[in-house]
C-alpha positions as CSV (number, residue, x, y, z in Angstrom):
1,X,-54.7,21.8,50.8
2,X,-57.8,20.2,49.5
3,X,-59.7,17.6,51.3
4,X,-62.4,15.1,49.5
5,X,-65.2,14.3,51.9
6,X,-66.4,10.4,51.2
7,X,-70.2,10.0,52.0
8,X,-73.7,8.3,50.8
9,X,-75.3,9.7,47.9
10,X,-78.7,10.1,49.9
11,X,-79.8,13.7,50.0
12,X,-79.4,13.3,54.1
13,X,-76.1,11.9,53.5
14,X,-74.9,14.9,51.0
15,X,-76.5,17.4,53.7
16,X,-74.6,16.0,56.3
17,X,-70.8,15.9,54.1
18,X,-71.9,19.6,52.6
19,X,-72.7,20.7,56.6
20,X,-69.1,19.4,57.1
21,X,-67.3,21.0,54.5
22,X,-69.2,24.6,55.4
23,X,-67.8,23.8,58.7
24,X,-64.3,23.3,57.6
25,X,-64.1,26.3,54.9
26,X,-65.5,28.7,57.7
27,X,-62.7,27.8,60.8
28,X,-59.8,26.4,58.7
29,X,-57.7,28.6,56.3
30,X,-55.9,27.5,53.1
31,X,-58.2,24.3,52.5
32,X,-60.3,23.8,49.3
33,X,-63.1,21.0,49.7
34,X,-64.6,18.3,47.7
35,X,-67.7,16.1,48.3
36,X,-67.8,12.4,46.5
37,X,-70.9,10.5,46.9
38,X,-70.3,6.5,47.5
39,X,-72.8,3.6,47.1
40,X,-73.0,1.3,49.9
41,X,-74.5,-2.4,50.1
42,X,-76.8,-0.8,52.6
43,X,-78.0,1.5,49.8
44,X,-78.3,-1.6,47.0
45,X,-80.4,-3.8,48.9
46,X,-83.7,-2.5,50.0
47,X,-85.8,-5.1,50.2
48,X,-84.6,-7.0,53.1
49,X,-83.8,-6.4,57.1
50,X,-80.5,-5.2,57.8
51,X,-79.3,-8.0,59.4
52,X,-80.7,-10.2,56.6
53,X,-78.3,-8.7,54.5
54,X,-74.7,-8.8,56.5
55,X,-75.0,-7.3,59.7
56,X,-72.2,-4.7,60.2
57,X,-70.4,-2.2,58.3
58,X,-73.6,-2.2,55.4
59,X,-73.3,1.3,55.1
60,X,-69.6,2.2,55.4
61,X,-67.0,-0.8,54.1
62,X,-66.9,1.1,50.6
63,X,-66.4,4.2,51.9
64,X,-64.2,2.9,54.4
65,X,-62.5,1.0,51.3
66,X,-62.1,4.6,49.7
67,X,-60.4,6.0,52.7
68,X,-57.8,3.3,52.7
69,X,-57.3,3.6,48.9
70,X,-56.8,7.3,49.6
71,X,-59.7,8.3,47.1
72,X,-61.1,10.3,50.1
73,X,-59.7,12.2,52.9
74,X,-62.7,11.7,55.2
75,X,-65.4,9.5,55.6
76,X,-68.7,11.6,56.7
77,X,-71.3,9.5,58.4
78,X,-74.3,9.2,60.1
79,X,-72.5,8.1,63.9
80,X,-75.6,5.4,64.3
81,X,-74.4,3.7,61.2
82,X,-70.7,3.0,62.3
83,X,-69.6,0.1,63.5
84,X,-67.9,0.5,66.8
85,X,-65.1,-1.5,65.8
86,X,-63.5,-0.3,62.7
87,X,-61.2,-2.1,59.9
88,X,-57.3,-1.6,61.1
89,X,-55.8,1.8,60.0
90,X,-59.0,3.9,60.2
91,X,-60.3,5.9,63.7
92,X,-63.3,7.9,64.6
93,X,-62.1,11.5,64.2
94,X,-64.9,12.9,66.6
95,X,-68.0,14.5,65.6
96,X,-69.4,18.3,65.4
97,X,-72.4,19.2,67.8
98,X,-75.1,16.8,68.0
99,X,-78.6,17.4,66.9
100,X,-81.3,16.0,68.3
101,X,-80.6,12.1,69.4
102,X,-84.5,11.8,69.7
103,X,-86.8,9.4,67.7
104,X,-90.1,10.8,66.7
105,X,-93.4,9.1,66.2
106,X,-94.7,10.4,62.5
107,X,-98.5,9.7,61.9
108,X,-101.6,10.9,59.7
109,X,-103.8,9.3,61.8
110,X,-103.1,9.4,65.5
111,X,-101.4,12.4,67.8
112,X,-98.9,9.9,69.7
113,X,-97.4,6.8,69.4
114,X,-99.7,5.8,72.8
115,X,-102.6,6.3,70.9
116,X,-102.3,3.8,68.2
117,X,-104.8,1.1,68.8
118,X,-104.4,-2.8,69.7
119,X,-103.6,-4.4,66.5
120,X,-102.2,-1.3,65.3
121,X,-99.9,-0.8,61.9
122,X,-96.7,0.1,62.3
123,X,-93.3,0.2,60.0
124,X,-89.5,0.5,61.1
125,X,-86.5,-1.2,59.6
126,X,-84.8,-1.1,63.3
127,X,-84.9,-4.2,65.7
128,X,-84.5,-1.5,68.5
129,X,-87.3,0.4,67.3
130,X,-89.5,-2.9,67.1
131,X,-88.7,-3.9,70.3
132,X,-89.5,-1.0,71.9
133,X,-92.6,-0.8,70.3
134,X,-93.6,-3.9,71.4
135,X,-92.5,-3.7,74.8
136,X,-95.2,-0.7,74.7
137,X,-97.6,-2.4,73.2
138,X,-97.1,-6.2,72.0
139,X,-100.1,-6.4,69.6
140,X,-98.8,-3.8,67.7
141,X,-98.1,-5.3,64.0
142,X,-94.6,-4.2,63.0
143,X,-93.8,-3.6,59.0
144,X,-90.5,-3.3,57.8
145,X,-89.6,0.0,56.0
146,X,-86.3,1.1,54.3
147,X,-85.2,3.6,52.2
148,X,-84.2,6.9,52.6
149,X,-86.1,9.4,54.2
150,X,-88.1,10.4,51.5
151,X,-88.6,7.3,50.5
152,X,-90.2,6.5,54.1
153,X,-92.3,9.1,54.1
154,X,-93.9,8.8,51.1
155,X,-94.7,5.3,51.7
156,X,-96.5,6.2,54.7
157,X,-98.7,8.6,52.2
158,X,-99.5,5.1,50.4
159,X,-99.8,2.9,52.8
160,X,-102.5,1.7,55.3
161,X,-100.0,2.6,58.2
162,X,-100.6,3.7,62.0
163,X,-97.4,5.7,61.5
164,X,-93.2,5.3,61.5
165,X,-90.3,5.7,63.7
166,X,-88.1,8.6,62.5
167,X,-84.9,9.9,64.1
168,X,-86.0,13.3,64.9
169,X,-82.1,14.8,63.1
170,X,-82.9,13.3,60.0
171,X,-86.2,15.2,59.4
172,X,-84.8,18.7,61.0
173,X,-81.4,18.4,58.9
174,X,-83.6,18.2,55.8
175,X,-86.6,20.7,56.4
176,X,-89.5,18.6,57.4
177,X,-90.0,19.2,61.0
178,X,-93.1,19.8,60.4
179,X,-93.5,15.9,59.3
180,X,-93.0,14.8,63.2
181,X,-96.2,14.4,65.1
182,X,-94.5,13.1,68.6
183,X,-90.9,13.3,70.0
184,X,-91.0,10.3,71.9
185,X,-88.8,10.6,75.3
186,X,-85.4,8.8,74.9
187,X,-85.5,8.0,79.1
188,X,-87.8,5.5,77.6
189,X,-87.8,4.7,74.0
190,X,-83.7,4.6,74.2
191,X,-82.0,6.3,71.2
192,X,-80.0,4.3,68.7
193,X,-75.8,4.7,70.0
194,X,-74.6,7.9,68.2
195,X,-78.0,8.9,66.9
196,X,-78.1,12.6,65.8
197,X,-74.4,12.8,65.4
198,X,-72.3,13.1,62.5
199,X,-69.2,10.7,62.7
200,X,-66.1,11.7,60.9
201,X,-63.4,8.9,59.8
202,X,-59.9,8.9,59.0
203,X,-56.3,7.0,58.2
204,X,-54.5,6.8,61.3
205,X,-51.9,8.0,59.9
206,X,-53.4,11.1,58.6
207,X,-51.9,13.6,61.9
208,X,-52.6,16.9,59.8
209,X,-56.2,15.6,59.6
210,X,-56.3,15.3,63.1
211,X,-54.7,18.4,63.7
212,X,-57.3,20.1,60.8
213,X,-61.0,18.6,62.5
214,X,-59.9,19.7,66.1
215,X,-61.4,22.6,64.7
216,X,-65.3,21.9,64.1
217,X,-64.8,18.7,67.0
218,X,-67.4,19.4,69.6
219,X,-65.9,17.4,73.0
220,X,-69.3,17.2,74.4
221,X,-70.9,15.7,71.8
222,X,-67.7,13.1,70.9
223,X,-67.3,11.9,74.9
224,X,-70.9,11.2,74.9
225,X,-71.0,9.2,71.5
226,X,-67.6,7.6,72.8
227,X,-69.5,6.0,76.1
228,X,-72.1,5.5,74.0
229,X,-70.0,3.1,71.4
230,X,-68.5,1.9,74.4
231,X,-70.8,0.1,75.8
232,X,-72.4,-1.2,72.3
233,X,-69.1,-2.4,71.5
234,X,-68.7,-4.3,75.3
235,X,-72.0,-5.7,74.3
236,X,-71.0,-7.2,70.9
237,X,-74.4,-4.9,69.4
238,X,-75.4,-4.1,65.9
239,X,-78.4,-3.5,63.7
240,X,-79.2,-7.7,64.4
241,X,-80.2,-6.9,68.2
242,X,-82.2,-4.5,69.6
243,X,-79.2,-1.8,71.7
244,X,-79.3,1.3,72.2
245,X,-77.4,3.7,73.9
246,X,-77.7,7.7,75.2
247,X,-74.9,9.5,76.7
248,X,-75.3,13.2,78.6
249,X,-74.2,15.7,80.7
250,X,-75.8,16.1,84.1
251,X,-74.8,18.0,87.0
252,X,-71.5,17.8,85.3
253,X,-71.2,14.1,84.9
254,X,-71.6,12.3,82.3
255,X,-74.7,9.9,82.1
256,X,-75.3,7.0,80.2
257,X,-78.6,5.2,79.8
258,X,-78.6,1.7,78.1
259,X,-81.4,-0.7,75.9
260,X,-81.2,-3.9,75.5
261,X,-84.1,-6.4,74.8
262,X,-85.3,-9.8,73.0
263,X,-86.6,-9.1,69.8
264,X,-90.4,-9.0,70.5
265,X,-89.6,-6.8,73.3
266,X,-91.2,-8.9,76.5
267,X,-87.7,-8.9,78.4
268,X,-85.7,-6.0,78.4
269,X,-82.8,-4.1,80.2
270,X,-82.9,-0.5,80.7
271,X,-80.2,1.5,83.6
272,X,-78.1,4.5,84.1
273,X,-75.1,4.7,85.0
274,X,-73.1,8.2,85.8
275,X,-69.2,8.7,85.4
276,X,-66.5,10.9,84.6
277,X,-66.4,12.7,81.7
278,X,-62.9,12.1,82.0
279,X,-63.4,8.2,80.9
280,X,-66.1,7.7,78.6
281,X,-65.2,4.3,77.3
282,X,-65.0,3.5,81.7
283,X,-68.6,4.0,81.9
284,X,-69.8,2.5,78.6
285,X,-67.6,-0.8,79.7
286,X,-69.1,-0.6,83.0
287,X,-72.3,-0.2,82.2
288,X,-72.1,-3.6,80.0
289,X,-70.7,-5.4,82.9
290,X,-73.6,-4.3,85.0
291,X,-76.0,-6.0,81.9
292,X,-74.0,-8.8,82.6
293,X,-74.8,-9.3,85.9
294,X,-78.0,-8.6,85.4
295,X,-78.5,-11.5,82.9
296,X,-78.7,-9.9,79.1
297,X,-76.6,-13.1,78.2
298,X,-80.4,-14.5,78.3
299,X,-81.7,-12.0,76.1
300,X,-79.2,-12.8,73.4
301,X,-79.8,-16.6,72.9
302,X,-83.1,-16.9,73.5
């Protein structure tokens, strides 16, 4: 049987689909696999915020489009980049072990992200990022950056920055943990939902898929993501408000911490919440509600 992996054409991307298909060739016999790179709109347009430029699915509809034309067997993504509702027809297959969900704080000029000074220079493309930077420190002049990873760090060689926000998986996956200066602790600066996981996507209909990827699934990895989604989905989230989400195991429960904030990051919600492992989606829905209660409604239209 031979399976084509769909995926971005960034050299993270092709790590992550070439990490996948090693996976597959080394615990499932009889397969052959292929890797096909895919342009996104999220890859096109790199000048302008995210959610100046449509929001959702920016950097999965047209591999999600090649998975329902049957160009591609399975869709590999970054997990922080798919939407937690998908187009009818497709699932999220699970994921393989996580790396690290962190975000690191990557600087020529400072030690830690606590030490940049009043006024400071900072760049991220993420509204969650920006808000919790500002909820740090609110004088703290936020750039936009976007591109792929090399991209971002070379423009923090030619730019006047302070320093950038980096997901600490992205720069281990591709040999430059020696870029990071500071992991910064998620209890506080709240990873993105599904950050340092790889998200695989399939047909619904594709059983011997299923049947293939239970294989390389990792369970604790994909209940955690799934509480995770969970409550970014109860909480109608996206790259256009600052969420973010971190599921773990604890004592044997499951915990789930939860962002969410105003753009400048002056108001913000941040609580745990520990469950069963046994109902992932439970807690994430539960830990919305609890939002709720606590007012986020605010956060969102003001």
């Amino acid at each position: 049987m031979n399976i084509v992996l769909g995926t971005r054409g960034s050299r993270l991307a092709l790590w992550q689909a070439q990490h996948i298909k090693e996976l597959l060739l080394n615990n499932v016999n009889d397969i052959t696999v292929d890797v096909r790179s895919i342009m996104t709109k999220g890859d096109q347009i790199l000048d302008k915020a995210l959610p100046d430029i449509g929001g959702k699915g920016l950097f999965t509809k047209e591999i999600e489009d090649a998975l329902l034309e049957k160009r591609i067997d399975i869709a590999v993504h970054s997990l922080k980049d798919l939407p937690s509702e998908l187009p009818e027809g497709l699932l999220y297959a699970g994921s393989p072990k996580r790396a690290d969900c962190r975000d690191t704080f990557v600087s020529k000029k400072w030690l830690s992200l606590n030490s940049v000074p009043n006024g400071g220079r900072l760049a991220t493309g993420s509204m969650r990022r920006k808000a919790l930077i500002f909820e740090q420190n609110p004088t703290i002049i936020c750039g936009m950056l976007r591109g792929n990873i090399e991209t971002r760090l070379r423009k923090l060689e030619e730019e006047d920055w302070d320093g950038i926000i980096m997901a600490a998986a992205a720069l281990d996956r591709l040999g430059m943990h020696d870029r990071i200066t500071e992991f910064l602790n998620p209890d506080s600066f709240v990873p993105a939902v599904g950050q340092g996981a790889i998200g695989l996507e399939i047909k619904e209909s594709r059983i011997e898929l299923i049947e293939i990827l239970k294989n390389i699934i990792d369970e604790e990895t994909v209940v955690a993501v799934k509480a995770e989604r969970a409550f970014m989905r109860a909480m109608e989230g996206g790259c256009s408000v600052p969420i973010g989400g971190w599921g773990r195991f604890m004592n044997g429960s499951l915990t789930l911490t939860g962002y969410f904030a105003s753009p400048d990051g002056k108001r913000s919600i941040r609580e745990t919440l520990t469950g069963s492992q046994k109902s992932p989606e439970k807690l994430g829905g539960q830990l919305a509600e609890k939002y709720r209660i606590l007012g986020v409604d605010t956060l969102i239209t003001s």
